[in-house]
BAFI-3210 file (N, C-alpha, C; in Angstrom, 3 decimals, decimal comma, padded with zeros to 6 digits):
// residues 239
n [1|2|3|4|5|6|7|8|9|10|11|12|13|14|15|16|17|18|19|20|21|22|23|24|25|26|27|28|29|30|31|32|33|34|35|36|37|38|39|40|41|42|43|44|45|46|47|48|49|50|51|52|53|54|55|56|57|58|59|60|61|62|63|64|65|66|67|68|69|70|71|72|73|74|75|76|77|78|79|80|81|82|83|84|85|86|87|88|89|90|91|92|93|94|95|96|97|98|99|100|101|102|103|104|105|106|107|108|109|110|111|112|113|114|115|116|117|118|119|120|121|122|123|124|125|126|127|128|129|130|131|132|133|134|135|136|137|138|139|140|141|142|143|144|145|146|147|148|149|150|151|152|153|154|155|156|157|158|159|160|161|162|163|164|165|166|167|168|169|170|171|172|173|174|175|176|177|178|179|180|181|182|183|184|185|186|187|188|189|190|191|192|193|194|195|196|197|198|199|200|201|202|203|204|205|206|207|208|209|210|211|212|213|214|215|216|217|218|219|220|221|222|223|224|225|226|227|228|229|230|231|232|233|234|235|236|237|238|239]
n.u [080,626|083,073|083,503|085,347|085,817|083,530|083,430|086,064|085,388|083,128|084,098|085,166|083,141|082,298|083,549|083,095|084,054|085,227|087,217|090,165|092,311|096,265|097,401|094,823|093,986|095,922|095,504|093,883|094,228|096,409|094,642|093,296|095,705|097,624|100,765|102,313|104,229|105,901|105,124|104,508|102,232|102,305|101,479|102,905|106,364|107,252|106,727|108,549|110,907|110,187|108,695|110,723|112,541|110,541|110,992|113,049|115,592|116,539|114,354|110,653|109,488|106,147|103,495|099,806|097,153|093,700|094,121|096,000|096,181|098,358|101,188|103,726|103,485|103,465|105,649|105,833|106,757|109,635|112,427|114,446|115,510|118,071|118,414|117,219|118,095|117,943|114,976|113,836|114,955|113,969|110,875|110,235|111,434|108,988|107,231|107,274|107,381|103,875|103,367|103,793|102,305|099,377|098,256|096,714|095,411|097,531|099,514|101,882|103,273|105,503|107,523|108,847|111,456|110,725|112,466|114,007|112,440|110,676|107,940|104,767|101,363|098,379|095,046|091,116|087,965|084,763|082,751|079,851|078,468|079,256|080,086|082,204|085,991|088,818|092,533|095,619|098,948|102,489|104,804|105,838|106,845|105,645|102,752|102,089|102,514|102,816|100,255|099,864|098,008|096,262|092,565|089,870|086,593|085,229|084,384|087,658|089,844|092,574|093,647|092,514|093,886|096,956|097,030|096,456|098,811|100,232|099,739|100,506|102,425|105,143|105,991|107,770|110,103|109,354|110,146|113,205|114,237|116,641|118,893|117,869|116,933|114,641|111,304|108,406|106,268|103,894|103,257|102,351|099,797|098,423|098,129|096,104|094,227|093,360|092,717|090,376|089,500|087,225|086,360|087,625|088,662|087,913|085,687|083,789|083,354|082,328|079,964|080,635|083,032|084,462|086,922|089,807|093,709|096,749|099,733|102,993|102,742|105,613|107,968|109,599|112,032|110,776|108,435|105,719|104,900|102,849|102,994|102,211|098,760|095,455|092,250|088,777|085,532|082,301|080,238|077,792|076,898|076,284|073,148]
n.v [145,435|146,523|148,957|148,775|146,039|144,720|145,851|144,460|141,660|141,647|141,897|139,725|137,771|138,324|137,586|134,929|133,382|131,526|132,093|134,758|136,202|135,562|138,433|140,226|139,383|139,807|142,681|143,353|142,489|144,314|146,545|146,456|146,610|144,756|144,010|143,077|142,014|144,246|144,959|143,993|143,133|141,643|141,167|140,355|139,396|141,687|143,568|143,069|144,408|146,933|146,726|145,157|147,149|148,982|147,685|146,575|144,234|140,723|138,989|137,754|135,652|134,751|132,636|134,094|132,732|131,131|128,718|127,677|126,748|125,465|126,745|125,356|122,937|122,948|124,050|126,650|128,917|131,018|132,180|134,187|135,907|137,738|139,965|141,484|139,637|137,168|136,911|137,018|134,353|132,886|133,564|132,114|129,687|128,559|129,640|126,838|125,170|125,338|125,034|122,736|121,491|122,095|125,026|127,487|130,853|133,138|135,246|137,525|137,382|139,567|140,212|141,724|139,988|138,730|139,551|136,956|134,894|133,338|131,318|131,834|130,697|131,940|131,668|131,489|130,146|129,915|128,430|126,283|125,698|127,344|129,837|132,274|131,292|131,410|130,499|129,770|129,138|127,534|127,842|124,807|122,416|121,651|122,508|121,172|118,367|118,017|119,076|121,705|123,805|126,427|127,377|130,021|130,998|134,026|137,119|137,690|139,159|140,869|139,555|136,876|136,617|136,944|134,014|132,723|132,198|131,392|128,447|126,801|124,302|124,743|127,326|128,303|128,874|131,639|133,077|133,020|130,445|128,057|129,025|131,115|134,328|136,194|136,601|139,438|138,800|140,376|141,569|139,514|139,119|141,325|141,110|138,626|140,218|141,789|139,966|138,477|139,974|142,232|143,963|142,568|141,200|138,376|137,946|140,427|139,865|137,389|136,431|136,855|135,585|132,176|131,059|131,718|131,498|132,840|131,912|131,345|133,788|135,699|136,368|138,405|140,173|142,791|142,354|141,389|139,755|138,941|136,445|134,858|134,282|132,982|133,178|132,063|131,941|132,324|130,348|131,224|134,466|135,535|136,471]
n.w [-144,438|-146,411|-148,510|-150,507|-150,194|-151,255|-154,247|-154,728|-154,411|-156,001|-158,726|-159,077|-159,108|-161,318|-163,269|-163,246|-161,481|-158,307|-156,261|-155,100|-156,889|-156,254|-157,088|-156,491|-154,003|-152,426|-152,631|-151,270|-148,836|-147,989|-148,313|-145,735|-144,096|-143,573|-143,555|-147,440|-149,849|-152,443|-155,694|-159,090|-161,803|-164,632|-168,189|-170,186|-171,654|-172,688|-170,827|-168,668|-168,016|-167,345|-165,196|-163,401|-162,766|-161,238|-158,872|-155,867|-156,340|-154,362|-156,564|-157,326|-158,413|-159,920|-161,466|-162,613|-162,549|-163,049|-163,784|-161,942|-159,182|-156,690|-156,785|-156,787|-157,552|-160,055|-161,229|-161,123|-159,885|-158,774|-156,979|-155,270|-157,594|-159,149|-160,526|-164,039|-166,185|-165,053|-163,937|-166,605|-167,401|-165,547|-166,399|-168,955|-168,286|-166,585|-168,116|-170,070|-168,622|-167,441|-170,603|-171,485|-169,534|-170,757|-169,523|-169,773|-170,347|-168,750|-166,812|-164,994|-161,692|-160,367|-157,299|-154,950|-153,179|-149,351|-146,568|-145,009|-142,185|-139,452|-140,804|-140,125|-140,002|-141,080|-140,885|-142,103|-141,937|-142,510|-140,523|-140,886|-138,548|-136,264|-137,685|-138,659|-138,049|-136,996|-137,626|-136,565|-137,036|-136,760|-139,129|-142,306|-141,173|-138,757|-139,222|-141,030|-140,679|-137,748|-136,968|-135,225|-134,254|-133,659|-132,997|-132,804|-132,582|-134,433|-133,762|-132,704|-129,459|-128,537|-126,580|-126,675|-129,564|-128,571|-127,163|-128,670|-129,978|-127,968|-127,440|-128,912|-129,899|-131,063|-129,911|-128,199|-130,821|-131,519|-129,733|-129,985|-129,569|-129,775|-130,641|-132,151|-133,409|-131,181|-133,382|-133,729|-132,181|-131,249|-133,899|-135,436|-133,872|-134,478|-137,443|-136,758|-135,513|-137,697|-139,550|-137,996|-136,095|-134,473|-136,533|-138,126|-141,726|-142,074|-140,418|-140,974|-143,422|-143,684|-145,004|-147,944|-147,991|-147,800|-147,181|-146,283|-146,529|-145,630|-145,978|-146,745|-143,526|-143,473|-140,297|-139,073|-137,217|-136,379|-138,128|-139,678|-142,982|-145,516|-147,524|-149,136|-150,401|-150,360|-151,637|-150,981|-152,410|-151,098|-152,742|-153,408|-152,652|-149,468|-147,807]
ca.u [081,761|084,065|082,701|086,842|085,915|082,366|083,553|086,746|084,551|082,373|085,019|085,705|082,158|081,629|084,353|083,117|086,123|085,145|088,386|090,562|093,858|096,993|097,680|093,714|093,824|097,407|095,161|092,357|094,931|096,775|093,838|092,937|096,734|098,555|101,776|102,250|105,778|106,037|104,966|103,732|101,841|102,876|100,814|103,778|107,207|107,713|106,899|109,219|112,083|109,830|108,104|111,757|113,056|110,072|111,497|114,076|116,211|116,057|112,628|110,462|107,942|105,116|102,498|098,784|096,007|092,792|093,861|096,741|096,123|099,354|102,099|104,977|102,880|103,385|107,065|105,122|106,908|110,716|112,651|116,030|116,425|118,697|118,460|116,215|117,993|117,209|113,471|113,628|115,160|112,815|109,507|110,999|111,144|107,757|106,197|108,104|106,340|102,583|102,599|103,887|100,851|098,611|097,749|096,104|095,515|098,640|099,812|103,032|103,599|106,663|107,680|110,219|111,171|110,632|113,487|113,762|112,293|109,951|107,030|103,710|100,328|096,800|094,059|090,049|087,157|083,544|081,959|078,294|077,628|079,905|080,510|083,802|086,633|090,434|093,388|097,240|100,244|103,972|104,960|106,378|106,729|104,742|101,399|102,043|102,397|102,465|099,342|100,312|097,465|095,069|091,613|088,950|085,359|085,731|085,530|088,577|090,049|093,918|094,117|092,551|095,494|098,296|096,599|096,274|100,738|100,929|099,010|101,195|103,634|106,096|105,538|109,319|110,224|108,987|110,987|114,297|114,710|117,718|119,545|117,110|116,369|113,427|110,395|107,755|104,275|102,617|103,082|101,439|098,496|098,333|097,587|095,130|092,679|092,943|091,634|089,322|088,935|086,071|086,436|088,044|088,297|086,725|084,920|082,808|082,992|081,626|078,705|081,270|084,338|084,569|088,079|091,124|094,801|097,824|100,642|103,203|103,378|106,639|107,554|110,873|112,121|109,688|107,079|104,848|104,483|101,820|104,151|100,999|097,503|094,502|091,206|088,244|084,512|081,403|079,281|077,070|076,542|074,566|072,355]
ca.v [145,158|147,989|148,966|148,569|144,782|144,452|145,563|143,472|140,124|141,497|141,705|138,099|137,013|138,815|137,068|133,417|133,093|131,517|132,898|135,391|135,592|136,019|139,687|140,651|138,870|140,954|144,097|143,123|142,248|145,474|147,239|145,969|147,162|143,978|144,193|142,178|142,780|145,411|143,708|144,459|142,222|141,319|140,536|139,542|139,741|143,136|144,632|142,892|145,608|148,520|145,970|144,755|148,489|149,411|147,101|146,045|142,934|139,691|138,750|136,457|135,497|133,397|132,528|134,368|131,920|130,711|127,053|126,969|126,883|125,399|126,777|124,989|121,817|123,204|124,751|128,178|129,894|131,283|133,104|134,493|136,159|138,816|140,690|141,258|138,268|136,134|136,940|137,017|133,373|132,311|133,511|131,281|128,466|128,752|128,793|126,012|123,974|124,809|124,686|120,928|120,840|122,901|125,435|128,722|132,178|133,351|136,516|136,968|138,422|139,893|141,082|142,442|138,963|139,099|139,023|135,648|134,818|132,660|131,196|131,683|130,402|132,211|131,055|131,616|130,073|129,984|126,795|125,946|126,237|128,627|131,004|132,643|131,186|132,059|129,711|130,048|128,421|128,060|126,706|123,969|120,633|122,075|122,368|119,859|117,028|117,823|119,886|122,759|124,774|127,199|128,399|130,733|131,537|135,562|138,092|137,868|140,130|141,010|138,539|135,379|136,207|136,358|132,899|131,490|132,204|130,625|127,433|126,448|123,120|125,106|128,584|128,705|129,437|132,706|134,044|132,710|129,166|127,046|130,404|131,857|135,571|136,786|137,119|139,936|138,204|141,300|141,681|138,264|139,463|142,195|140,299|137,985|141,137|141,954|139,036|137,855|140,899|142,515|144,691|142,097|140,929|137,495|139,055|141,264|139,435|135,925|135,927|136,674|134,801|130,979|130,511|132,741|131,282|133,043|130,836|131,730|134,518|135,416|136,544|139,022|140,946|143,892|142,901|140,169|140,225|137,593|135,957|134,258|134,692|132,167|133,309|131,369|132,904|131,752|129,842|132,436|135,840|135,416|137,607]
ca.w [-145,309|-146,504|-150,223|-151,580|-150,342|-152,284|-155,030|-155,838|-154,806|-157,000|-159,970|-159,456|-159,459|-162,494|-164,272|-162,807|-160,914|-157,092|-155,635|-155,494|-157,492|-155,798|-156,537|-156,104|-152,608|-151,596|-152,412|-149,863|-147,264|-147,571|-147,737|-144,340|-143,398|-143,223|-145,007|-148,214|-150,751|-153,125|-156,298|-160,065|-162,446|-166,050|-169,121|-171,420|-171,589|-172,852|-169,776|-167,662|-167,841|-166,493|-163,768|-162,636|-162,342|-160,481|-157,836|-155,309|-155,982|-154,990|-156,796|-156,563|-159,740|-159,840|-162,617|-161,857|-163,271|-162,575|-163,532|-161,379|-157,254|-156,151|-157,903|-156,609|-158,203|-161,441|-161,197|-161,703|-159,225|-158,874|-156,105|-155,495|-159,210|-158,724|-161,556|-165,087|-167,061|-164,483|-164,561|-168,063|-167,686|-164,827|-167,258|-169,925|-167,754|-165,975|-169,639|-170,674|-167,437|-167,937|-172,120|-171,416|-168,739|-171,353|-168,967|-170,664|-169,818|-167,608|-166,215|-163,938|-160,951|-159,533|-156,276|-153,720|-152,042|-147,932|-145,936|-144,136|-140,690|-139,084|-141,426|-139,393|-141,103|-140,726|-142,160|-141,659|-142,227|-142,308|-140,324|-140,821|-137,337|-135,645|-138,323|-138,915|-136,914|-137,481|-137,286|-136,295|-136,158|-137,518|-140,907|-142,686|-140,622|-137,246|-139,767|-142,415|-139,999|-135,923|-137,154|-134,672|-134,503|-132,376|-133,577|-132,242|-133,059|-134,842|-133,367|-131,495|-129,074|-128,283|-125,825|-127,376|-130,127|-127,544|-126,021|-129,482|-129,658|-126,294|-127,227|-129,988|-128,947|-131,226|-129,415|-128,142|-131,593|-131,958|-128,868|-129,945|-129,395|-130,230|-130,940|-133,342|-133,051|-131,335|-133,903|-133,354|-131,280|-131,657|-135,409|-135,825|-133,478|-135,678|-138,505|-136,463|-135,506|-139,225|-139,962|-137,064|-134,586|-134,581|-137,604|-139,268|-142,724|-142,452|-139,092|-141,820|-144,598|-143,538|-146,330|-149,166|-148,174|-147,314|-147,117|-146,156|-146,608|-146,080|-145,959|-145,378|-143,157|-142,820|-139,713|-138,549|-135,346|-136,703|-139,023|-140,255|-144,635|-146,175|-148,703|-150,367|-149,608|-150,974|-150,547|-151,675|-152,139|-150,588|-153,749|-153,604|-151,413|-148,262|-147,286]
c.u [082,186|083,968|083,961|086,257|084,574|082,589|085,092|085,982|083,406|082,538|084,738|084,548|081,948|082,578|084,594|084,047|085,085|085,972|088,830|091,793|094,539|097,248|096,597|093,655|095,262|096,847|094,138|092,979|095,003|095,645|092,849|094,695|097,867|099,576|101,925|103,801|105,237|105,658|104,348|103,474|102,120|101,926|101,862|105,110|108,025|107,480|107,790|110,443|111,080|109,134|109,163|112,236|112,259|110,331|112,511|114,500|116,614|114,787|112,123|109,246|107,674|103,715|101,067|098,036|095,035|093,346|095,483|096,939|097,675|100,884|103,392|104,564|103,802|104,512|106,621|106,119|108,734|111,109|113,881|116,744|116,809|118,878|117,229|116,619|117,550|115,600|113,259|113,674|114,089|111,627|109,811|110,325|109,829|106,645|106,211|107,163|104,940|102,472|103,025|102,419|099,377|097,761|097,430|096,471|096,545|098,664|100,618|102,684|104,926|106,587|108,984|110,497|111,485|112,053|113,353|113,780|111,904|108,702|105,623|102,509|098,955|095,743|092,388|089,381|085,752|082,384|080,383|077,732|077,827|080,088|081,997|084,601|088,154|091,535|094,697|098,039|101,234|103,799|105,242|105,994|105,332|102,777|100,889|101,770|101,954|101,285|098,916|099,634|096,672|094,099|090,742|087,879|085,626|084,502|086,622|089,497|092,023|094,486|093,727|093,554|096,601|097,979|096,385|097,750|100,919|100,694|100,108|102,501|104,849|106,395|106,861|109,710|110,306|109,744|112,480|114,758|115,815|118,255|119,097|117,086|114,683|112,447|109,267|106,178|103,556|102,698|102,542|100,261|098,014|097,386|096,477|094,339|092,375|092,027|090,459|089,123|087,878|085,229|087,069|087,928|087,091|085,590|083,736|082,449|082,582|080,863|079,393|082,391|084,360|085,550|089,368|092,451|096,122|099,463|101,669|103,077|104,476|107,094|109,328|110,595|111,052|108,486|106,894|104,569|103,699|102,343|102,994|100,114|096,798|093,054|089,856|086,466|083,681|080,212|078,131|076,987|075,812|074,066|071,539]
c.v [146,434|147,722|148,363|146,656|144,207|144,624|144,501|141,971|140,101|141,601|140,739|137,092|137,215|138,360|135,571|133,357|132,752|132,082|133,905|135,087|136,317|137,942|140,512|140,409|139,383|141,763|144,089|142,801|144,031|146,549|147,465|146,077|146,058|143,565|142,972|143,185|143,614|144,267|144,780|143,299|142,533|140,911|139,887|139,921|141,200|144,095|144,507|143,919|146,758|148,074|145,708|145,973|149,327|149,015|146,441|144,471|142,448|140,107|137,514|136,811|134,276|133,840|133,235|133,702|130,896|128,878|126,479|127,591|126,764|125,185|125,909|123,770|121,670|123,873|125,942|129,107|130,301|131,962|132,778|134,858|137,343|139,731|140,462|139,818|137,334|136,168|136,469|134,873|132,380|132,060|132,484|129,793|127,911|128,731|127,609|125,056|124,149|124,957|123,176|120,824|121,891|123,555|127,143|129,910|132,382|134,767|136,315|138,173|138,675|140,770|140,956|140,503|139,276|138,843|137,472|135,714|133,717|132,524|131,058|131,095|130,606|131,775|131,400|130,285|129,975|128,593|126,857|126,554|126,735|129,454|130,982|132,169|131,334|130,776|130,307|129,059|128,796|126,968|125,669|123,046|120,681|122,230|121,637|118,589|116,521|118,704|120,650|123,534|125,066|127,600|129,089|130,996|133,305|135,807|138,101|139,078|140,118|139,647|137,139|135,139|135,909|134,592|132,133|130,898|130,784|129,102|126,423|125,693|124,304|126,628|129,265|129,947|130,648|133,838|133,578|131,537|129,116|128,378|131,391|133,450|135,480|137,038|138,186|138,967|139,262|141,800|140,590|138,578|140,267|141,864|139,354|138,738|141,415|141,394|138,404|138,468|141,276|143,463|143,810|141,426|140,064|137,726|139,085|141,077|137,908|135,521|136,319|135,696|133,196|130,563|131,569|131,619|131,708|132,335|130,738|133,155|134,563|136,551|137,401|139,820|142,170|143,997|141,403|140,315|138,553|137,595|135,462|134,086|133,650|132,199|132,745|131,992|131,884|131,323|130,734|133,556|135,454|136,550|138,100]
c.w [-146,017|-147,939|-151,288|-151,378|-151,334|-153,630|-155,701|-155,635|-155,939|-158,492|-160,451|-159,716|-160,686|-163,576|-164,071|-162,294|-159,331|-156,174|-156,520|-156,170|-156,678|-155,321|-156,162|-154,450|-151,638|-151,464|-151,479|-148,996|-147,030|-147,187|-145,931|-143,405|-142,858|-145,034|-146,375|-148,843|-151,811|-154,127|-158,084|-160,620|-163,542|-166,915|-170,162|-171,314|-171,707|-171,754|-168,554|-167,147|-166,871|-165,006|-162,606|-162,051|-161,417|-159,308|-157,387|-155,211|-154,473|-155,537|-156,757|-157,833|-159,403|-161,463|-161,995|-162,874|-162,637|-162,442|-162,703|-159,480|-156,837|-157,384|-158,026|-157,204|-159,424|-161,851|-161,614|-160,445|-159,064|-157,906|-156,275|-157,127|-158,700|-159,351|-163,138|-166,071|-166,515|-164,250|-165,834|-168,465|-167,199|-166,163|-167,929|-169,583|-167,043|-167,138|-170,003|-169,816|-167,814|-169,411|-172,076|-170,434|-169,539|-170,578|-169,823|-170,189|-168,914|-167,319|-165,402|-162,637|-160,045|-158,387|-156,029|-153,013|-150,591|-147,443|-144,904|-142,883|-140,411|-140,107|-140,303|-140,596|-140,243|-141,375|-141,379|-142,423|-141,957|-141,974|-140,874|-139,283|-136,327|-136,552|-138,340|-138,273|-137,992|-136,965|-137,337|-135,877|-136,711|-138,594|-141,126|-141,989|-139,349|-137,890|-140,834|-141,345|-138,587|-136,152|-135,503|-134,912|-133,509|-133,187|-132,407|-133,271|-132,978|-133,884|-132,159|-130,314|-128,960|-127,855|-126,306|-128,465|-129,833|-127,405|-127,476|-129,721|-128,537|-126,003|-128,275|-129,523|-129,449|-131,052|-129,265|-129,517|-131,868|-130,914|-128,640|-129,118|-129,721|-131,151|-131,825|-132,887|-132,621|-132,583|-132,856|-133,510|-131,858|-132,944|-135,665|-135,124|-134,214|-136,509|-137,852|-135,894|-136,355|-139,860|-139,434|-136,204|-135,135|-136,278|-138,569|-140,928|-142,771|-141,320|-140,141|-143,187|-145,175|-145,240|-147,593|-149,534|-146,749|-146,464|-147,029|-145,974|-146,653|-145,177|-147,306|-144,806|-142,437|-141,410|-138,978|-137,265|-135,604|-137,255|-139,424|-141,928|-144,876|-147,496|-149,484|-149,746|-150,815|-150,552|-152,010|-151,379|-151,539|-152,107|-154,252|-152,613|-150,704|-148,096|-145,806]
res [x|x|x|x|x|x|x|x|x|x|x|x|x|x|x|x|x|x|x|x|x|x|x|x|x|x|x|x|x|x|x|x|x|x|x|x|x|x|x|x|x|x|x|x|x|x|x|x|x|x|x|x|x|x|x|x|x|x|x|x|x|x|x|x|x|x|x|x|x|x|x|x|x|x|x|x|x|x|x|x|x|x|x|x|x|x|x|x|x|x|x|x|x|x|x|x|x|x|x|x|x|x|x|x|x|x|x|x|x|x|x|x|x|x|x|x|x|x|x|x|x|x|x|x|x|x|x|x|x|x|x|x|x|x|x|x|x|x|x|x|x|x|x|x|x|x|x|x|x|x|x|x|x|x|x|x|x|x|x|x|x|x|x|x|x|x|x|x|x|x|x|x|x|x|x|x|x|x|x|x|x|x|x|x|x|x|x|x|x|x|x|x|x|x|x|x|x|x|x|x|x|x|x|x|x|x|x|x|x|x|x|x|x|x|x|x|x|x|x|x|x|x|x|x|x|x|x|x|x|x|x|x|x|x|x|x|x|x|x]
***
């Protein structure tokens, strides 16, 4: 395991926390070279001016806090502000939702929002009695309901990623169906050696990390970005 990854799991243990938070679990992607948006984190309103100017409109805020997993639950999250009042208005409103659900400690985070494509969804985890295995499919309806998915036991190679693409009822998709543009295949393989080739994240980091989630990745003619990532620790370190 790659020492940048020992020590931020070992941040989060050290502050009881089982998972990671959002923008901690962007910096362990990227660091492993799969793109995520431009982004800064917020402690309070007064820094929103120098956070917004550090980055390219639209944006896209969300709440960072231990007691809130699914933000869209909790109206914690905002996209398409096009400017600082609208942040300013968003925050506002995003308080306004968890002090009615008396939710505590907060922190924001803003980013760049992705350009729109195809939503892909990767995900790992760590069985009992295969170990690591990696999952793929496409977003929204195709994994909510026709549960549209491929896995493999890690470490995977090139080709079991192509062949996990190819397995997928809603596979079309990705090479310009029903007039869509082409998405890039091999920017989603990409991202699935990252995470499950041989070197990969959950690959090498089985005995720290349980649970990998990023959903969605979104998915254009050039590049794959992990719009939100959810990664969950292993109860204790194995050894």
């Amino acid at each position: 395991m790659a020492a940048d990854v020992k020590e931020i799991i070992r941040a989060a243990r050290g502050r009881g926390s089982n998972s990671l938070d959002e923008p901690v679990g962007k910096e362990l992607l990227a660091s492993f070279g799969i793109r995520v948006p431009a982004s800064r984190v917020v402690t309070s309103p007064e820094e929103l001016p120098s956070a917004v100017a550090a980055l390219k409109p639209p944006y896209v805020l969300k709440v960072v806090s231990d007691e809130v997993v699914h933000k869209s639950d909790f109206g914690a999250v905002k996209v398409g502000l096009k400017d600082l009042a609208a942040v300013e208005r968003a925050l506002t409103e995003i308080n306004a939702a968890l002090d009615a659900k008396r939710i505590g400690a907060r922190r924001w985070l803003i980013e760049e929002m992705a350009a729109p494509g195809i939503e892909v969804v990767v995900g790992g985890v760590v069985d009992p009695e295969f170990g690591p295995m990696i999952m793929t499919g496409l977003g929204g309806v195709f994994v909510e309901v026709m549960k549209d998915v491929a896995f493999r036991i890690c470490p995977i190679t090139r080709a079991d990623a192509a062949e996990m693409l190819s397995e997928l009822r809603g596979a079309a998709l990705l090479h310009g169906a029903r007039g869509r543009a082409p998405v890039s295949t091999d920017a989603v393989i990409d991202v699935l050696l990252k995470i499950g080739g041989e070197n990969g994240l959950l690959t090498n980091s089985a005995d720290e990390i349980a649970e990998i989630d990023i959903n969605p990745l979104l998915v254009t003619s050039d590049a794959a970005t992990a719009v939100d990532a959810r990664f969950i620790l292993q109860k204790t370190a194995k050894r």
